[in-house]
C-alpha positions in Angstrom: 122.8 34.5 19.5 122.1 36.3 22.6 123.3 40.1 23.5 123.6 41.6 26.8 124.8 44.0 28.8 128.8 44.2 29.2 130.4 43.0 32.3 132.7 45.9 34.3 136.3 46.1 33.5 138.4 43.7 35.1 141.6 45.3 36.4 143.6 43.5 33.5 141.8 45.1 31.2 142.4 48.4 32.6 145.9 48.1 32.4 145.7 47.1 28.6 143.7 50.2 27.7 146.3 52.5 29.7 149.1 50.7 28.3 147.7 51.6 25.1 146.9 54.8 25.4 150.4 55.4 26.7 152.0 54.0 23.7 149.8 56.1 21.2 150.6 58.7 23.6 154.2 58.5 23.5 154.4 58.0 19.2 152.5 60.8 18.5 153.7 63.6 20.8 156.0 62.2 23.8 159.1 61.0 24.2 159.4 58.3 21.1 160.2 59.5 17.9 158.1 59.9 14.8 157.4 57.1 12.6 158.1 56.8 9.0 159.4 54.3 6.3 163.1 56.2 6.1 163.8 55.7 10.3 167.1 54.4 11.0 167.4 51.5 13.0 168.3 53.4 15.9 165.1 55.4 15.8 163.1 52.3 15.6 165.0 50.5 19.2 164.6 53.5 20.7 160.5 53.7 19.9 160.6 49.6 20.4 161.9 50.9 23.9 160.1 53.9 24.8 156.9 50.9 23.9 158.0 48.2 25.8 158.2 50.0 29.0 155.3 51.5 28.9 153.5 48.3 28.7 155.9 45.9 30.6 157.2 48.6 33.0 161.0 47.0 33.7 160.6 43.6 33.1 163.3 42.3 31.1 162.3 40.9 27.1 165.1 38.6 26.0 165.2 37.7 22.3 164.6 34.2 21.0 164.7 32.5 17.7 163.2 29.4 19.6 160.1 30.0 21.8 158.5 32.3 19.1 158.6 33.4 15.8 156.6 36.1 13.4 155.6 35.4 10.0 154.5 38.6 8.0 154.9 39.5 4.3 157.6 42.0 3.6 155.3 44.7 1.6 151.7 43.9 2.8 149.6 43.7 -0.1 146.7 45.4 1.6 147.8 47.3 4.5 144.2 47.0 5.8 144.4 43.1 6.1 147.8 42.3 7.0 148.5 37.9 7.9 150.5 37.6 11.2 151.1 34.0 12.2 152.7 33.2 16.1 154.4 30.4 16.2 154.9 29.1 19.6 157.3 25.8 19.2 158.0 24.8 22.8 153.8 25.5 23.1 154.4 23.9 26.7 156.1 26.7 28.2 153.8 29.4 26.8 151.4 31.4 29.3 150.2 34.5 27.0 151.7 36.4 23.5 151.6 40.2 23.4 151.4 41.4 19.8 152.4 44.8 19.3 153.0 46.6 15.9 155.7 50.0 16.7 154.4 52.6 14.4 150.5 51.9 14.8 148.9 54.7 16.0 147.4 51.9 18.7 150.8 50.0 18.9 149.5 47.2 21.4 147.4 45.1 19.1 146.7 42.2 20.9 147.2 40.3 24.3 146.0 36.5 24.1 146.4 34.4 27.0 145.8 30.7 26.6 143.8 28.1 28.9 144.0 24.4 29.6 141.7 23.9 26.8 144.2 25.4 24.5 147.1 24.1 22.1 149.4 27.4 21.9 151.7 26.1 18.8 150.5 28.7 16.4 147.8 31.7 16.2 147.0 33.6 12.7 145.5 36.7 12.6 144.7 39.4 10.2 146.1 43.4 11.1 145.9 46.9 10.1 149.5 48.0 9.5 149.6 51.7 9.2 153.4 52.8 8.3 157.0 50.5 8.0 157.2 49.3 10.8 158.6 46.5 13.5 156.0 43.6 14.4 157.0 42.5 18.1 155.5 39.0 19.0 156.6 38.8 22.7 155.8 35.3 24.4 155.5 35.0 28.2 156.2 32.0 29.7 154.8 29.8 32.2 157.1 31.3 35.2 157.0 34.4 34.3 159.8 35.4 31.7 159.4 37.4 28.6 160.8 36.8 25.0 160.6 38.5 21.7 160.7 37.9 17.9 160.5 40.7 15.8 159.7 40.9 11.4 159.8 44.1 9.4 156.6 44.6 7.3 155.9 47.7 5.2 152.8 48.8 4.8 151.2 52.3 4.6 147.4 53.3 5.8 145.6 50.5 6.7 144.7 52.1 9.7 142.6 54.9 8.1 141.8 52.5 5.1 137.7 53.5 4.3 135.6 49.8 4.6 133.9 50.8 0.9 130.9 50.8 2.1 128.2 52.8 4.4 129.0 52.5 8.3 125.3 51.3 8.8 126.2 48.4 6.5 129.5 47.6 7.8 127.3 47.3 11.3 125.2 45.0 9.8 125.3 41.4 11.6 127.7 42.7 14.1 128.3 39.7 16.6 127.6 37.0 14.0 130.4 34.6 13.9 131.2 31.1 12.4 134.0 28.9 13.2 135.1 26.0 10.9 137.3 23.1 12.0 139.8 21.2 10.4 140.2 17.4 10.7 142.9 16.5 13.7 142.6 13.3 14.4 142.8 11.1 17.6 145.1 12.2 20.0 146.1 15.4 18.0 144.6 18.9 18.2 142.1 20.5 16.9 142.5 23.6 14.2 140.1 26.0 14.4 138.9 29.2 12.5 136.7 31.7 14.8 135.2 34.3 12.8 133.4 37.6 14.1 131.0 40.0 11.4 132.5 43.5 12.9 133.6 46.5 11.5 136.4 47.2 13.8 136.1 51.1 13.4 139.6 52.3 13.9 138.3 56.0 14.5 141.0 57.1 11.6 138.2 56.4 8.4 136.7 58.9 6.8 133.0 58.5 5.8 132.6 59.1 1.9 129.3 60.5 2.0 129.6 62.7 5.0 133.2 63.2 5.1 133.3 62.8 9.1 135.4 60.6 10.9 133.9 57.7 12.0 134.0 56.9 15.6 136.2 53.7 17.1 133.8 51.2 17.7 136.2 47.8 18.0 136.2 44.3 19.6 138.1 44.6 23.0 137.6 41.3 24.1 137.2 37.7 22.9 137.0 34.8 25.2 137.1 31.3 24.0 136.2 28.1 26.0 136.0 24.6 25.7 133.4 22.9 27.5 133.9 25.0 30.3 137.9 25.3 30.4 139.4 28.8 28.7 140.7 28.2 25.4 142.3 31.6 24.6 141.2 35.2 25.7 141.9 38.2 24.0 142.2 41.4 24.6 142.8 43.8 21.3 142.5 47.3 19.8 142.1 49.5 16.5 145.1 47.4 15.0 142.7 44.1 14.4 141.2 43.9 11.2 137.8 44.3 10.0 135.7 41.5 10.6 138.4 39.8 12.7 139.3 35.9 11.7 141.7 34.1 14.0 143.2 30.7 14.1 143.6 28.4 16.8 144.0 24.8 18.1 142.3 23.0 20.8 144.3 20.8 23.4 144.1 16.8 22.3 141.4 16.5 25.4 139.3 19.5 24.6 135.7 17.6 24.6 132.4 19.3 24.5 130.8 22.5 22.8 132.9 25.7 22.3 131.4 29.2 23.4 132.8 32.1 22.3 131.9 35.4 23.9 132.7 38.9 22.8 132.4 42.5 23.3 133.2 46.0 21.7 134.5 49.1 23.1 131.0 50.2 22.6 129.1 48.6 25.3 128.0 45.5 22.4 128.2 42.2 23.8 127.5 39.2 21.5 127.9 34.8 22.5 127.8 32.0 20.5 128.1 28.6 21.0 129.6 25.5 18.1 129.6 22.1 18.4 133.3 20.4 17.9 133.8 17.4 15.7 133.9 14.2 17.0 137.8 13.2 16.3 138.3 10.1 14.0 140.4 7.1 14.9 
């Protein structure tokens, strides 16, 4: 493992954290309406709205039932580790997936844009969910155009759910990571499970012993390659869970070692490189 100093902000990136700030912005004390488990469906377009422009301006978001889908329990059984799966079906046509859950304090959880190295079927992921709320998965394509899926899930809290332990231990190891593989098979791709030791400090916990909020302290990026060639690269917020764990698949022809580099809001910069399997016949 090696740590250095963070690289400046690309331009992208910039636009992510305004977009986000806008869309906290505009859910608790603009335009949008307030969030809660009783909010007509009305109430809930018009906040899926007031969201979308903010981070897509006027581009138009058609829906889809074919170039992505959402899987999400119903009632979260934790509402501090929340399973999203993406599902991507004509993979071929997909550029990037912007995840965004309405009533999050955060709402634009993630932005993943995938690389040659990458097979874009399916992505799982674990959330904080902090009130009923819409999950929009928007997929944008190849050339351009933007398409959403949507899924109800209710939850309550998990954004200011406490870790259950000290903040100095929840720090400890932050930046380890392991990744696990699962058998493909020639000419098929490659599953893969990337995960990163960190907290993920929403800046909504409390600390049990001195009763202070603790400050956000999250991954904000995550870049994947594959011998060179980008995999996937992330860009997320306060709405990733603790000690994030994401699922992926490499492209049939993704040879050579996998490097994962990532860095925290924070100034934390942590890489890490793991050996692929050698396919069998």
């Amino acid at each position: 493992m090696t740590t250095h100093a963070p690289t400046p902000i690309s331009a992208t990136k910039r636009s992510f954290t305004a977009a986000l700030c806008l869309s906290a912005a505009m859910l608790m004390g603009g335009s949008a309406l307030a969030a809660g488990s009783s909010d007509t469906d009305t109430e809930r377009l018009e906040r899926w709205r007031d969201i979308a422009k903010s981070i897509f301006g006027d581009r138009t978001i058609e829906p889809t039932d074919a170039l992505i889908k959402v899987d999400a329990p119903p009632r979260a059984l934790d509402a501090s580790l929340v399973p999203i799966t993406l599902m991507m079906p004509e993979k071929d046509r997909i550029a990037a997936v912007h995840l965004i859950i309405d009533d999050n304090p955060s709402p634009y959880a993630a932005h993943i844009t995938f690389g040659p190295a990458a097979d874009p079927s399916e992505v799982k992921l674990r959330v904080r969910i902090n009130n009923y709320t819409n999950v929009h998965a928007v997929a944008e394509t190849k050339d351009g155009k933007l398409y959403e899926a949507v899924k109800f899930v209710k939850a309550s809290g998990g954004c200011s759910a406490p870790m259950g332990m000290s903040d100095e231990e929840a720090l400890k190891g932050a930046g380890d990571m392991k990744m696990k593989f699962a058998e493909g098979g020639q000419g098929k791709p490659t599953e893969a499970t990337l995960m990163v030791r960190h907290p993920n400090f929403s800046g909504m916990q409390m600390n049990q012993v001195t009763r202070d909020y603790t400050p956000a302290r999250y991954i904000n990026t995550l870049d994947v390659s594959s011998n060179g060639k980008l995999v996937f690269s992330m860009n997320g917020d306060i709405s990733i869970a603790s000690n994030p764990v994401i699922n992926f698949a490499l492209a049939p022809d993704a040879k050579g070692p996998i490097k994962v580099v990532a860095t925290d809001n924070q100034q934390g910069r942590w890489e890490h490189s793991f050996n692929t399997p050698t396919p069998s016949n």
